[in-house]
N, C-alpha and C positions, 0 to 999 in steps of 0.2 A: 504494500500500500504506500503509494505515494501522498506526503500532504505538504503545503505551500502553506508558509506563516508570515503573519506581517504582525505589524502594528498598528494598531490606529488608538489614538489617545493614550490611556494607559489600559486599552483590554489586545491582547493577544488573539486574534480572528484566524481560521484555521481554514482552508480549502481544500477538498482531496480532488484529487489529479487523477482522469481516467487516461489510459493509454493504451491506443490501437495500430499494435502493430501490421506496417504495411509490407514492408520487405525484409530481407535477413538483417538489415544495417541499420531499418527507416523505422518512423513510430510517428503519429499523431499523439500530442498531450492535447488535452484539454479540463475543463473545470466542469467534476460531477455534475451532472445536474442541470446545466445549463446549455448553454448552446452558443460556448466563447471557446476558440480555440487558439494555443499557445504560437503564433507564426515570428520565424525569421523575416525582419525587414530591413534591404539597403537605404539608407536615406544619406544621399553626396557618399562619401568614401567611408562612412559608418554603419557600421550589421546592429542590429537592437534588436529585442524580440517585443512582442507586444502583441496583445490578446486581440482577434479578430471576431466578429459576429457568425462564427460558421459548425456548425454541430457535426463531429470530427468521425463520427459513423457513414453519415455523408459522403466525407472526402473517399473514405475509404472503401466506398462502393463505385468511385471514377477515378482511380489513380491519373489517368491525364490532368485533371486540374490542379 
């Protein structure tokens, strides 16, 4: 079980991380439950990740997108 922790004020919030694997190397994360998925973004000569509007079962039924 994967879970992702942050902070906000002083309470500790906890999210678990589903993850579907696509190929022997590749994997969709995304946040249980929802329908946000964890993507790699270029922005100028900088890689970031940043959560996308996309429910990662989905991707994983069209590997071309």
């Amino acid at each position: 079980q994967l879970v992702a922790g942050y902070l906000q004020e002083s309470n500790t919030l906890q999210e678990k991380i589903d993850v579907v694997p696509i190929e022997p190397d590749a994997l969709f994360l995304g946040l249980h439950g929802r329908k946000l998925c964890l993507a790699c973004v270029k922005s100028g000569d900088e890689i970031r990740n940043q959560l996308e509007a996309v429910n990662i079962t989905d991707l994983s039924k069209n590997k071309e997108e």
